[in-house]
Every structure is written in C-alpha cells, then in structure tokens.
Biopython code that builds the backbone (N, CA, C, O; Angstrom):
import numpy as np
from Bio.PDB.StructureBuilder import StructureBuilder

atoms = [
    (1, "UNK", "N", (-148.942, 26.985, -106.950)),
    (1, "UNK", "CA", (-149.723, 28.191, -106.751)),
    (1, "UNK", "C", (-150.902, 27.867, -105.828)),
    (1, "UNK", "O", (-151.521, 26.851, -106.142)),
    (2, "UNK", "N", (-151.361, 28.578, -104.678)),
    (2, "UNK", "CA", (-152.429, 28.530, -103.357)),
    (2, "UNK", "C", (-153.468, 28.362, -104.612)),
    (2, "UNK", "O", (-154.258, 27.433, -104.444)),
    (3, "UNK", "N", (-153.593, 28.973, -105.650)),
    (3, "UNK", "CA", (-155.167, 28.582, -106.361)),
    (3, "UNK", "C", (-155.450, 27.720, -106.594)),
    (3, "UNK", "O", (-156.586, 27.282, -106.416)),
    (4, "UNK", "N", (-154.115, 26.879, -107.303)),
    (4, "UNK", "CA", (-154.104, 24.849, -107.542)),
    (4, "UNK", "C", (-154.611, 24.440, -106.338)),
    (4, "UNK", "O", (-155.635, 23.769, -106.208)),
    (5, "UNK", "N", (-154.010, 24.778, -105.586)),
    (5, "UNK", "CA", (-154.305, 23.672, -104.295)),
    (5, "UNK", "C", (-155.312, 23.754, -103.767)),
    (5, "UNK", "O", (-155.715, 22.674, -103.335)),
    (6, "UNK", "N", (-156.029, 24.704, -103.569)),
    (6, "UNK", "CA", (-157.610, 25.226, -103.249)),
    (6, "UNK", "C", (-158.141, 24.378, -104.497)),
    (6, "UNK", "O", (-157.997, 23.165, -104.340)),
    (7, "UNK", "N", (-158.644, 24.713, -105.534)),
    (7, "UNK", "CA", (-158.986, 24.224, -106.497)),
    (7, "UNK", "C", (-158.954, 22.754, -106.135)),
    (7, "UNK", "O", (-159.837, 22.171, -105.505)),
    (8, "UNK", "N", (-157.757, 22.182, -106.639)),
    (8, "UNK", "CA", (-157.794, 20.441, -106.797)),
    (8, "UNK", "C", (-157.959, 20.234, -105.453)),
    (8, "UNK", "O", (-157.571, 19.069, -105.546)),
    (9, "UNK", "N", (-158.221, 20.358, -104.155)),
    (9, "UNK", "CA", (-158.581, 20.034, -102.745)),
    (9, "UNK", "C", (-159.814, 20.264, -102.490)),
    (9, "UNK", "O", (-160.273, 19.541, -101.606)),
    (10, "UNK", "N", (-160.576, 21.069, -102.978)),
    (10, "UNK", "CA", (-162.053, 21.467, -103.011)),
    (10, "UNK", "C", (-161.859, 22.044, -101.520)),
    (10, "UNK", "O", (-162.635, 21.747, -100.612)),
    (11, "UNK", "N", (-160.740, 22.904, -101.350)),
    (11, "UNK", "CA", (-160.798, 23.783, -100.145)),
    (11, "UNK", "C", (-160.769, 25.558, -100.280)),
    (11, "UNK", "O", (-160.217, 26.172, -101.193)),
    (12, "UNK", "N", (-161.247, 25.948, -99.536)),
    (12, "UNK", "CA", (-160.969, 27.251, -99.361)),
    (12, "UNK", "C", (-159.620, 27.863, -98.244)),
    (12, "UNK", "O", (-159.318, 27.717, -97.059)),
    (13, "UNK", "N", (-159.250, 28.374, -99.070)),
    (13, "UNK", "CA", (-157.890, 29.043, -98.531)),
    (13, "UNK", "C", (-158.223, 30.222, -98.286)),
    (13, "UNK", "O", (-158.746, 30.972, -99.111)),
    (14, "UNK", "N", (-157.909, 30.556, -96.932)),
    (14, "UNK", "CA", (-158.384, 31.858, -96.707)),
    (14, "UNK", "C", (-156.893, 32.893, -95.932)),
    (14, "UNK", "O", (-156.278, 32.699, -94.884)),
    (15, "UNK", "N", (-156.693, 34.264, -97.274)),
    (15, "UNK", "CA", (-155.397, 34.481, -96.364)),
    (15, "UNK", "C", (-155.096, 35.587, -95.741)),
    (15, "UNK", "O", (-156.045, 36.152, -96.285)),
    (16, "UNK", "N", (-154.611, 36.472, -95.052)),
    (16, "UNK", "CA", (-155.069, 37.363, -94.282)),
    (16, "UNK", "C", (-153.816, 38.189, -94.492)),
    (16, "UNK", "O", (-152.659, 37.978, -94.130)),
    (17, "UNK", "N", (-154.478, 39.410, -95.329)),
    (17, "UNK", "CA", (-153.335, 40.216, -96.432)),
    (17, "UNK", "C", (-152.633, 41.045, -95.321)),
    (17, "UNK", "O", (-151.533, 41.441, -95.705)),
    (18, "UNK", "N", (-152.929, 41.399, -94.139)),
    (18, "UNK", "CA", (-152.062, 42.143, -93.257)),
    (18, "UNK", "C", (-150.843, 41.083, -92.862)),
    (18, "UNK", "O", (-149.693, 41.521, -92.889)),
    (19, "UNK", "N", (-151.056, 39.808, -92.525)),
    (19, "UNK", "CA", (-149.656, 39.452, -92.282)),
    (19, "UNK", "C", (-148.947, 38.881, -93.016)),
    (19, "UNK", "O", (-148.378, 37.864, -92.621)),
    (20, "UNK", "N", (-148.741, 39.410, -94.446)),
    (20, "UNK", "CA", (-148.197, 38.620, -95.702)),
    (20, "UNK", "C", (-146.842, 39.672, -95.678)),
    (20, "UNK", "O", (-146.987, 40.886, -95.825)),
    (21, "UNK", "N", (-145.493, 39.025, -95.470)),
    (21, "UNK", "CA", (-144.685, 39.968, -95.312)),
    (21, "UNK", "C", (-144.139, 40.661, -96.451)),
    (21, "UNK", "O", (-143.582, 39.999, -97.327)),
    (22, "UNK", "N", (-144.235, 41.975, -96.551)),
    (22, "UNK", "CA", (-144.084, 42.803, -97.823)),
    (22, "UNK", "C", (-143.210, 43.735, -97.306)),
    (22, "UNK", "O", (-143.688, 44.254, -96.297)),
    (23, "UNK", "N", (-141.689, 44.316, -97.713)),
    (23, "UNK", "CA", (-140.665, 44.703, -97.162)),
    (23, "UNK", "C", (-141.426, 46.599, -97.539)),
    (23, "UNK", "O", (-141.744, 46.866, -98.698)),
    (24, "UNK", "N", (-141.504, 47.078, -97.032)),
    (24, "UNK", "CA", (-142.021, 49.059, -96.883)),
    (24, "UNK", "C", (-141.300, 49.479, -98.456)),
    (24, "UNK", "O", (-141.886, 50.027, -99.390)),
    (25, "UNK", "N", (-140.104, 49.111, -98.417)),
    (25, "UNK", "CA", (-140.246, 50.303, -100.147)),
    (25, "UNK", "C", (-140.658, 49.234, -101.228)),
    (25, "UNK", "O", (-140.628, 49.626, -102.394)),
    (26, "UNK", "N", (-140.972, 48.163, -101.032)),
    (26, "UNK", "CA", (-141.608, 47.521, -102.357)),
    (26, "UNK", "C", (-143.251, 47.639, -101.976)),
    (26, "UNK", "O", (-143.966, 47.703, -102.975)),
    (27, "UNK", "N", (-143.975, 47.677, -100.637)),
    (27, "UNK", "CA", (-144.922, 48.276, -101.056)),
    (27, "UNK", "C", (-145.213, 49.639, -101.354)),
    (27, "UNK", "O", (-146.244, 49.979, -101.934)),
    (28, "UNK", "N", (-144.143, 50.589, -100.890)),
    (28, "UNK", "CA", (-143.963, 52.083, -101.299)),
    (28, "UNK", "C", (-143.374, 51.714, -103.157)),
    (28, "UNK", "O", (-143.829, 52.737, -103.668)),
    (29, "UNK", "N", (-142.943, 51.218, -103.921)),
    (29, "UNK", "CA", (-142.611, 51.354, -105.132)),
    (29, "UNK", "C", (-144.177, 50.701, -105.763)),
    (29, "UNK", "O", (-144.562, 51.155, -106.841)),
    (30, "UNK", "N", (-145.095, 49.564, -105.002)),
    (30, "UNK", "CA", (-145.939, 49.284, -106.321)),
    (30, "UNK", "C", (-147.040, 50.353, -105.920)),
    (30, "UNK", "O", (-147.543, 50.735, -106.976)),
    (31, "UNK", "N", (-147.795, 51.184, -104.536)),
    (31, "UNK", "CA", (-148.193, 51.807, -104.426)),
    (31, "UNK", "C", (-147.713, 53.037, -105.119)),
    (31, "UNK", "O", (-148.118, 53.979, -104.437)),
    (32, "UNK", "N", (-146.939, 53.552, -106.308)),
    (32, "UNK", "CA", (-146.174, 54.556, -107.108)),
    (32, "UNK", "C", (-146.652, 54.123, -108.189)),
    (32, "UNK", "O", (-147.303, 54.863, -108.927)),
    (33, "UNK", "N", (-146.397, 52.766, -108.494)),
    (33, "UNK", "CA", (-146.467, 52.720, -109.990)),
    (33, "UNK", "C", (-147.842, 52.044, -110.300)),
    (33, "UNK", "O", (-148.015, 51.747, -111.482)),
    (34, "UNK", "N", (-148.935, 51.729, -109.342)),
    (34, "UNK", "CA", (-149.873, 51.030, -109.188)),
    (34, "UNK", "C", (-149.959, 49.576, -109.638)),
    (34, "UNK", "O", (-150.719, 49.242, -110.547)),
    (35, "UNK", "N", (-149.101, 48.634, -108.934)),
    (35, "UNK", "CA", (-148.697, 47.452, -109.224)),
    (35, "UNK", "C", (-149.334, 46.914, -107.677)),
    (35, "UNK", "O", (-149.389, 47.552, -106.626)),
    (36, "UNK", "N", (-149.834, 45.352, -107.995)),
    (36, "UNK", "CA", (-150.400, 45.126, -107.169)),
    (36, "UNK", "C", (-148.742, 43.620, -106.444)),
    (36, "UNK", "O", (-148.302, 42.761, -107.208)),
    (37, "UNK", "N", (-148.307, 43.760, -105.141)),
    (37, "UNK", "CA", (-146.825, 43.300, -105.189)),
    (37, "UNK", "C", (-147.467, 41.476, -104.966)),
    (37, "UNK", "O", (-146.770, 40.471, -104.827)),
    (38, "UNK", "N", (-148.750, 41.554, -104.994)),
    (38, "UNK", "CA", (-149.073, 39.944, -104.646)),
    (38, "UNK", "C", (-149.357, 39.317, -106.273)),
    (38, "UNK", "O", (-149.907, 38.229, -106.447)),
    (39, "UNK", "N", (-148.917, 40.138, -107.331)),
    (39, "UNK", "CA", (-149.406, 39.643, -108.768)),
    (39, "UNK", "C", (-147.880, 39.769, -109.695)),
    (39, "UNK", "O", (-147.701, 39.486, -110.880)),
    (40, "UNK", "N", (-146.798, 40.349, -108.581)),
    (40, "UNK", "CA", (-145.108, 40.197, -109.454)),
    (40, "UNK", "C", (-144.832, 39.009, -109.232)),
    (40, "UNK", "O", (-145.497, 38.241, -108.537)),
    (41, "UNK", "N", (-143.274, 38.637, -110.125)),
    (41, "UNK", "CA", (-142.789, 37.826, -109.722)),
    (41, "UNK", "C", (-141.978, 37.824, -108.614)),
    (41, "UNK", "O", (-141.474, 38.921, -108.372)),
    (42, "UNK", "N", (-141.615, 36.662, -107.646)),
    (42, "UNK", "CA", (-140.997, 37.387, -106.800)),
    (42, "UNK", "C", (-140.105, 35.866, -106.724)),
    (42, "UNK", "O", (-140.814, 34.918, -106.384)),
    (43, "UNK", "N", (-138.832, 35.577, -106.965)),
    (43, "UNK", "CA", (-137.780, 34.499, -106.393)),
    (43, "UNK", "C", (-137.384, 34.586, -104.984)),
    (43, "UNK", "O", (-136.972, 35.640, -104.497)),
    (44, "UNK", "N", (-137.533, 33.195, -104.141)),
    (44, "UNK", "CA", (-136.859, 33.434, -103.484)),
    (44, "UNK", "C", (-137.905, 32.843, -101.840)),
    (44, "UNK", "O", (-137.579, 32.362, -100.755)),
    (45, "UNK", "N", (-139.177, 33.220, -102.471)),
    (45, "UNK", "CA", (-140.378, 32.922, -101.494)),
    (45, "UNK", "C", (-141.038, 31.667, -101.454)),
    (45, "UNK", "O", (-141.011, 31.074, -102.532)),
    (46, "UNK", "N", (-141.549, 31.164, -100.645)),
    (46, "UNK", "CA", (-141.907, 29.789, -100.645)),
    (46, "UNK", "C", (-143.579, 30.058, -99.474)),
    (46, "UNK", "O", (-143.688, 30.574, -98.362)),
    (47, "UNK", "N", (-144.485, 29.505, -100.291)),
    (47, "UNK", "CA", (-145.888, 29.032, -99.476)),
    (47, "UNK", "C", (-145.602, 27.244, -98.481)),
    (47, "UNK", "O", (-144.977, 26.264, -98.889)),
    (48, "UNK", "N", (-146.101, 27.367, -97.573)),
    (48, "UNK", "CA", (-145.754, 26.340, -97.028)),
    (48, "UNK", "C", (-147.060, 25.825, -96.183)),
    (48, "UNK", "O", (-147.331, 26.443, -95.154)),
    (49, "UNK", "N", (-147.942, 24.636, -96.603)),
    (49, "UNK", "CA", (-148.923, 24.365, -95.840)),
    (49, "UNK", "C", (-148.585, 22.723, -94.905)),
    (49, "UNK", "O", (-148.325, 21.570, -95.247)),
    (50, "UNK", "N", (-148.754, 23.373, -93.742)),
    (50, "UNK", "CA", (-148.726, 22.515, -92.673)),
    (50, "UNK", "C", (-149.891, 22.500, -91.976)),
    (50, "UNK", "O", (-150.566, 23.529, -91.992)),
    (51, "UNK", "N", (-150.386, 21.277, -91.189)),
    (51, "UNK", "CA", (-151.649, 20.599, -90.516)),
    (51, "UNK", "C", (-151.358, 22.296, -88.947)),
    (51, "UNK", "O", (-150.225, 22.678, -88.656)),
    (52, "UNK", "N", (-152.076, 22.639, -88.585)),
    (52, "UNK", "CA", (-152.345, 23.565, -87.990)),
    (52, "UNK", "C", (-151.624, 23.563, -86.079)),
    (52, "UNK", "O", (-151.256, 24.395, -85.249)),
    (53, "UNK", "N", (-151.745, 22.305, -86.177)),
    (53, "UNK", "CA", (-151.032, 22.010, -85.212)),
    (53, "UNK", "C", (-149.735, 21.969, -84.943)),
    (53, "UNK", "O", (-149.171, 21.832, -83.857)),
    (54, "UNK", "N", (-149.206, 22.126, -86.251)),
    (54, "UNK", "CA", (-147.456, 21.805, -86.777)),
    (54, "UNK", "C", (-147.072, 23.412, -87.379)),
    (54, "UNK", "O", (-146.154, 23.665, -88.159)),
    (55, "UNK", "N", (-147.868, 24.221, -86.891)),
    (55, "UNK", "CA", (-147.206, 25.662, -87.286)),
    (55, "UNK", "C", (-146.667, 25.925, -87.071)),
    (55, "UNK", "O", (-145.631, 26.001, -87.731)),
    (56, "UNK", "N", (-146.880, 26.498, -85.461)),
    (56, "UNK", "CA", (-145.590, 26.681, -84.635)),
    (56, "UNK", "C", (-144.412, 26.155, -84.757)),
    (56, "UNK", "O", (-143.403, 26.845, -84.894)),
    (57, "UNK", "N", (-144.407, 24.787, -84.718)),
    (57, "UNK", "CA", (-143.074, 24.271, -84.525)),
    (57, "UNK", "C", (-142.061, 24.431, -86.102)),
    (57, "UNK", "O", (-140.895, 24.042, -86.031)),
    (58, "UNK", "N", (-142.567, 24.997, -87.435)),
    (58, "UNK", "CA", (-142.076, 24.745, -88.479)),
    (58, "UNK", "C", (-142.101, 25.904, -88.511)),
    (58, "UNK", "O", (-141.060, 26.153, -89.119)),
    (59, "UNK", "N", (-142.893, 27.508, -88.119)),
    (59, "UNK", "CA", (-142.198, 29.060, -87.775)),
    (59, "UNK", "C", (-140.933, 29.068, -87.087)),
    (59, "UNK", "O", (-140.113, 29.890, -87.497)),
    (60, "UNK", "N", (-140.551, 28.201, -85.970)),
    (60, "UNK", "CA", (-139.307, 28.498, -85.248)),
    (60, "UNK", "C", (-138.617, 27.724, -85.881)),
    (60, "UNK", "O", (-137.488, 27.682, -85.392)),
    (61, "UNK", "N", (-138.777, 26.849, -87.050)),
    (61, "UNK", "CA", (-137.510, 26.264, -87.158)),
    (61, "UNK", "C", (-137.231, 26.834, -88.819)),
    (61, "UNK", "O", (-136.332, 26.394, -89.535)),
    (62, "UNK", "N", (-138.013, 27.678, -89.139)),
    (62, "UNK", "CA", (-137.846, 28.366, -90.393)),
    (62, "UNK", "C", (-137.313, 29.313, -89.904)),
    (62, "UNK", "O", (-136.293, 29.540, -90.555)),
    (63, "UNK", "N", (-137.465, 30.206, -88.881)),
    (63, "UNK", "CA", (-136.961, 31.504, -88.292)),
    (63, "UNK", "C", (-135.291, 31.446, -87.701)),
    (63, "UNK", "O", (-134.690, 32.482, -87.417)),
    (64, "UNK", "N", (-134.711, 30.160, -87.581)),
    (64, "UNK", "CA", (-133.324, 30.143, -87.446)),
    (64, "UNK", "C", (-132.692, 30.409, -88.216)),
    (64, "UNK", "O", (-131.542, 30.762, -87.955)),
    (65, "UNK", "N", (-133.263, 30.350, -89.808)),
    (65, "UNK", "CA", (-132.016, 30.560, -90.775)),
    (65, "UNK", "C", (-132.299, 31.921, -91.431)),
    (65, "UNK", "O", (-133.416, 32.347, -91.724)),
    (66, "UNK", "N", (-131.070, 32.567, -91.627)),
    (66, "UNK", "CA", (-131.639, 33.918, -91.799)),
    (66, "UNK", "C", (-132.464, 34.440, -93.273)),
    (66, "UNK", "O", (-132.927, 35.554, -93.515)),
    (67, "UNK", "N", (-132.457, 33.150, -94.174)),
    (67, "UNK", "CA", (-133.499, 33.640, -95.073)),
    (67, "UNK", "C", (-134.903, 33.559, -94.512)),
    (67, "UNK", "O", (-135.853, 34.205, -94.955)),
    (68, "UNK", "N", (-134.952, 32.691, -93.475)),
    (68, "UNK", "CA", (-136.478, 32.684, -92.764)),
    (68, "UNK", "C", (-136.847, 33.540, -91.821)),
    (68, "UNK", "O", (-137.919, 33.501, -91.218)),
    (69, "UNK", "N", (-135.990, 34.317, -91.673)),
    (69, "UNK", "CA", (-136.514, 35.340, -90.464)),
    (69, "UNK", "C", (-137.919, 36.231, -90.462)),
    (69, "UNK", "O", (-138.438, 36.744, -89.470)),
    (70, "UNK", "N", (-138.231, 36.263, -91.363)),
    (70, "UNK", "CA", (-139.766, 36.864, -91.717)),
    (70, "UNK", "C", (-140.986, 35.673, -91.801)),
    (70, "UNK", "O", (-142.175, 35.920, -92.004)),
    (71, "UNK", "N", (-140.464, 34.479, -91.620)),
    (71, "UNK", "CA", (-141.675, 33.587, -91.614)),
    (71, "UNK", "C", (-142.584, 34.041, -90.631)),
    (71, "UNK", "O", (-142.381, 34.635, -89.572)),
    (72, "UNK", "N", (-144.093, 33.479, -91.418)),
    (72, "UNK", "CA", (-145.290, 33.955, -90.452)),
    (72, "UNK", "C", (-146.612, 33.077, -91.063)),
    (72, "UNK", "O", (-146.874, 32.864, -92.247)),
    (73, "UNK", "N", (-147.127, 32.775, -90.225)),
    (73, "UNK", "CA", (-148.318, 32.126, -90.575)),
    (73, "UNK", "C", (-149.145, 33.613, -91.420)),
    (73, "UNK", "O", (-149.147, 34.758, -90.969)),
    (74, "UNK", "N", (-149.736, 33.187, -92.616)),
    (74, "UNK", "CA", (-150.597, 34.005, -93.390)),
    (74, "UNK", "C", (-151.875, 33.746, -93.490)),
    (74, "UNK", "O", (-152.738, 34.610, -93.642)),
    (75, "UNK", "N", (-152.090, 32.444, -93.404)),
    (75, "UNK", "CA", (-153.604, 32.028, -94.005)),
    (75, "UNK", "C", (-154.089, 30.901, -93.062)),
    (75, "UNK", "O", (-153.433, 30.661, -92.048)),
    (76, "UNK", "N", (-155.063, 30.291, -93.313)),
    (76, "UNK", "CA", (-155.733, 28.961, -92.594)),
    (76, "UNK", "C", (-156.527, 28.295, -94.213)),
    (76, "UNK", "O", (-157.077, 28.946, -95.101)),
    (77, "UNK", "N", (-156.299, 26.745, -94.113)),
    (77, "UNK", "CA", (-156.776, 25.973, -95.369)),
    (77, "UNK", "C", (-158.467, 25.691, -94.326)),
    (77, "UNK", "O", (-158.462, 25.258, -93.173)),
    (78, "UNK", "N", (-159.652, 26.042, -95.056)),
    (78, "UNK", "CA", (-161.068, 25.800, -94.873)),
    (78, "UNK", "C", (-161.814, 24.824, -95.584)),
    (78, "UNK", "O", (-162.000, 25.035, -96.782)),
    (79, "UNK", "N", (-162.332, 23.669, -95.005)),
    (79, "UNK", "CA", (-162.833, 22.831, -95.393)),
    (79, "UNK", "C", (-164.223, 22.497, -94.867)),
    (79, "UNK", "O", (-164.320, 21.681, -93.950)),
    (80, "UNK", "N", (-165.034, 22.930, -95.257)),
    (80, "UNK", "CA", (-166.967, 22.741, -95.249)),
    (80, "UNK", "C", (-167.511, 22.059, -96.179)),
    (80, "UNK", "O", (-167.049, 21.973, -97.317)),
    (81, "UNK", "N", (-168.264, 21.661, -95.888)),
    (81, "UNK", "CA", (-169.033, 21.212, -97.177)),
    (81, "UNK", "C", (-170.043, 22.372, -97.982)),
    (81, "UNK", "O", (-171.193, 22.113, -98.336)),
    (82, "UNK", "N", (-169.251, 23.910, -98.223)),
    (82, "UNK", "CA", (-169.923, 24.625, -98.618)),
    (82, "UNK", "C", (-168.283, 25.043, -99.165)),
    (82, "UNK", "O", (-168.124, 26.141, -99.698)),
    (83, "UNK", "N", (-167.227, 24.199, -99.012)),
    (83, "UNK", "CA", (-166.166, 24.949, -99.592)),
    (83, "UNK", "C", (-165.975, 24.873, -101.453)),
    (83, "UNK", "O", (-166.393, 23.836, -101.967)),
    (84, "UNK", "N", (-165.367, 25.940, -102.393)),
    (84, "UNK", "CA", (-165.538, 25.610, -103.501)),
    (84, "UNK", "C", (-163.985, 25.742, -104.056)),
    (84, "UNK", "O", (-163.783, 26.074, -105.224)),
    (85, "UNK", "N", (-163.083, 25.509, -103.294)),
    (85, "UNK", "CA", (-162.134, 25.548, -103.678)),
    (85, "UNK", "C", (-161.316, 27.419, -104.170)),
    (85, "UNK", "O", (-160.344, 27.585, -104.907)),
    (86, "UNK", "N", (-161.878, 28.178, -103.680)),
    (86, "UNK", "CA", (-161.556, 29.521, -103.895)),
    (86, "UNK", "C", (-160.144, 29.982, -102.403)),
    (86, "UNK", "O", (-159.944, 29.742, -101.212)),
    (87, "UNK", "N", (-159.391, 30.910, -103.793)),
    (87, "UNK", "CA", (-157.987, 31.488, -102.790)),
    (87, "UNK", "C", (-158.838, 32.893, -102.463)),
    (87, "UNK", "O", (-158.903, 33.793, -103.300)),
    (88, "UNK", "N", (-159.439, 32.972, -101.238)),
    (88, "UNK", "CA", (-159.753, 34.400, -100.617)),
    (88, "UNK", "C", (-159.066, 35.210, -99.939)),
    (88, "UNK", "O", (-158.846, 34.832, -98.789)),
    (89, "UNK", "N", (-158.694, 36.074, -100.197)),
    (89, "UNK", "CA", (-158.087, 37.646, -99.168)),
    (89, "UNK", "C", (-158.523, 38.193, -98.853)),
    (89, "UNK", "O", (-159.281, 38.895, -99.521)),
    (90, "UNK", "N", (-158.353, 38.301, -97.410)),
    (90, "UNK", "CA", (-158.541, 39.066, -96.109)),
    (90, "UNK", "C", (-158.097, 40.618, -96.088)),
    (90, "UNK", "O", (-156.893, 40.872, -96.101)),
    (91, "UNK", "N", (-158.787, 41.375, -96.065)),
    (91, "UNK", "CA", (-158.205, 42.721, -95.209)),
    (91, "UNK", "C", (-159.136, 43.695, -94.539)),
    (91, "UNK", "O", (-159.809, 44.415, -95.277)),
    (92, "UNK", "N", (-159.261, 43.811, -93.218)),
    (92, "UNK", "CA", (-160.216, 44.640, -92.305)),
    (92, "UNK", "C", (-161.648, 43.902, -92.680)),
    (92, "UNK", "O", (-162.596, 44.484, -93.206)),
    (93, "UNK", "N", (-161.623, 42.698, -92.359)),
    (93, "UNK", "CA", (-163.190, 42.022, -92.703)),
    (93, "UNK", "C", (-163.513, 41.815, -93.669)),
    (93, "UNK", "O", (-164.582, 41.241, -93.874)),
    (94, "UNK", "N", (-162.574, 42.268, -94.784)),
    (94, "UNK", "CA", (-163.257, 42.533, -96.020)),
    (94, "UNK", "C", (-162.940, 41.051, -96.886)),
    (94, "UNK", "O", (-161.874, 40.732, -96.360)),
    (95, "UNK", "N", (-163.175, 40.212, -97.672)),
    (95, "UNK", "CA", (-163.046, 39.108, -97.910)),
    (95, "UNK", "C", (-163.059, 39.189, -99.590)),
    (95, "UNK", "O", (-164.152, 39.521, -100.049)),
    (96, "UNK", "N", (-161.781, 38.882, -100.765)),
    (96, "UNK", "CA", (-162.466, 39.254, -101.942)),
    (96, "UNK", "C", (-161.711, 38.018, -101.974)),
    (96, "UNK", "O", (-160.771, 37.828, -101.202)),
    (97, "UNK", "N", (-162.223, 36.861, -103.154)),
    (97, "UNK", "CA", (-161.965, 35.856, -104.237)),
    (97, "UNK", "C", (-161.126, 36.442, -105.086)),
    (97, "UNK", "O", (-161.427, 37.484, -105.669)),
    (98, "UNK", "N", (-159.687, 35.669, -105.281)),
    (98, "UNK", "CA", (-158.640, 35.918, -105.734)),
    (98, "UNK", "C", (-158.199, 34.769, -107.559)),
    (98, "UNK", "O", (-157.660, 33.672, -107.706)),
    (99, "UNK", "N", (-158.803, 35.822, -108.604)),
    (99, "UNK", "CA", (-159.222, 34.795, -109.057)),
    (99, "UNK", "C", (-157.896, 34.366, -110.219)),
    (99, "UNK", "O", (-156.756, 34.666, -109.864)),
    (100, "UNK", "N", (-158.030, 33.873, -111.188)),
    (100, "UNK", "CA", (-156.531, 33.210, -112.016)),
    (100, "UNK", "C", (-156.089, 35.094, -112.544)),
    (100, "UNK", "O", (-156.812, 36.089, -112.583)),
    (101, "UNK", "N", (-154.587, 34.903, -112.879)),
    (101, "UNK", "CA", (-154.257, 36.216, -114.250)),
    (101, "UNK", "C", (-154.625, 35.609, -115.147)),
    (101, "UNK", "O", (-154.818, 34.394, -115.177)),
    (102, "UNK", "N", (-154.794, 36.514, -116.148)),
    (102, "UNK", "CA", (-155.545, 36.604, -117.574)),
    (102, "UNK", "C", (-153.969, 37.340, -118.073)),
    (102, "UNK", "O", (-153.216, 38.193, -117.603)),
    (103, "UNK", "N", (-154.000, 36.327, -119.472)),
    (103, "UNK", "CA", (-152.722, 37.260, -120.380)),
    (103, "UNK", "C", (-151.550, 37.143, -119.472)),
    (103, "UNK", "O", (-151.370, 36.490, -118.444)),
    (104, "UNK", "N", (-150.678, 38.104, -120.265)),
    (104, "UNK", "CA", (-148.908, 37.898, -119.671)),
    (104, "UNK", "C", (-148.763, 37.737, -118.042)),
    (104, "UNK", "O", (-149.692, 37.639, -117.240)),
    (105, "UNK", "N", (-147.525, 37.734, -117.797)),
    (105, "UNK", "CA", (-146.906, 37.978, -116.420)),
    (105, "UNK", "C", (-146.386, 39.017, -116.714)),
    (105, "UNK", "O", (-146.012, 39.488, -117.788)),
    (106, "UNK", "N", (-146.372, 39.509, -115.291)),
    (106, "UNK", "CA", (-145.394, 40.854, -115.467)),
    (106, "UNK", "C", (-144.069, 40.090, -115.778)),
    (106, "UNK", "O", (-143.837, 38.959, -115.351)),
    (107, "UNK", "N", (-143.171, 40.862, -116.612)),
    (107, "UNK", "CA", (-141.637, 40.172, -116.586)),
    (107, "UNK", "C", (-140.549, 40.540, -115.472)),
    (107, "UNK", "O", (-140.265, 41.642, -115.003)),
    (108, "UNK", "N", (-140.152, 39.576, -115.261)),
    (108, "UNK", "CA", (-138.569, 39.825, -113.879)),
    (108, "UNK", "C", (-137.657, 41.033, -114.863)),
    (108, "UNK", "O", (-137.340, 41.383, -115.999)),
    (109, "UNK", "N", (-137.528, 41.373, -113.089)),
    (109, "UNK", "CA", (-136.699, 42.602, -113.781)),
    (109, "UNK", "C", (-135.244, 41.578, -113.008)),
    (109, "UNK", "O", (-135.705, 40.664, -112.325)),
    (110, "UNK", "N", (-134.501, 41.592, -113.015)),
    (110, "UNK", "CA", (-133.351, 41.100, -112.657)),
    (110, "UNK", "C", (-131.717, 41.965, -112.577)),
    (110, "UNK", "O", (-130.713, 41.353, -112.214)),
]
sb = StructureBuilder()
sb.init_structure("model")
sb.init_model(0)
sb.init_chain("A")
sb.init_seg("    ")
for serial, (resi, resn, name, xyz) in enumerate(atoms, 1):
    if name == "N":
        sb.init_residue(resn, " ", resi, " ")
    sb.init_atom(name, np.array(xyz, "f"), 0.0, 1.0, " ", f" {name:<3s}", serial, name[0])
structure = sb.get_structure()
C-alpha cells in the first residue's frame, strides 16, 4: 500500500488524482452510490515505483501487453527534509493527506 511506503521511507508521495486511470461507468457507478473508487477493492492493478528516470522506459514496456494499455505515470515520490512520510492527492491545486481506513473494507463483489 503507497501509505507503507511513504510512511517507512519518510517520503512524501504525492499523486495526481486526474491521471489515475478510472474506466467512466465505474466512476459513473461510485458517483451514484457515493463510493469513493480509490477506497474499493480492486484485483488486477498494480502501483509501480521506479527512479524517475526509468519511467518512460517501463510505460512503453508495460503498454505492450494488453493488460497494460492504460499504464500512466500517477504520482512523483518527494523527499525534503520537511518530508513526513504522508500519501497526498492532487486535484486542481488542491492537495489533501490521504490518511489509513478505519474499520471494515468494503467487501469484493465478485
């Protein structure tokens, strides 16, 4: 989970909620039922942190196979000496701290 790794790295992860790929009727179904689609379960998806320089080349070679065709850089890992290890989201400037769930998971529907 991006929060472990922020956390135990004493980095800030910063991720930028417009290019997180979310397919139109699953954000049209949690915008219905007021489900937030970055707090389901979801199989099938994979976070992948690479040195910044090695993006590119690991987007095109994720994008050949057709479960990767939606790969996209989402975030950048931040390291200051003012970093506290927090997963932050991005949207229109707006910056909120993404913090642990409390209580259940939603359950897989399958």
């Amino acid at each position: 989970m991006l929060i472990d790794i922020a956390e135990s790295s004493a980095v800030d992860i910063v991720i930028d909620e417009e290019t997180i790929p979310v397919r139109q009727e699953v954000r049209f179904g949690c915008e219905m039922l007021g489900l937030d689609p970055l707090r389901l379960a979801n199989e099938g998806k994979m976070v992948i942190v690479v040195a910044p320089e090695q993006s590119s080349d690991v987007i095109v070679h994720l994008r050949q196979h057709p479960l990767g065709k939606e790969s996209t850089v989402i975030g950048t890992v931040q390291h200051t000496s003012s970093s506290s290890g927090q997963l932050i989201l991005e949207k229109e400037h707006i910056k909120r701290v993404i913090v642990r769930s409390e209580g259940q998971a939603l359950p897989r529907l399958c």
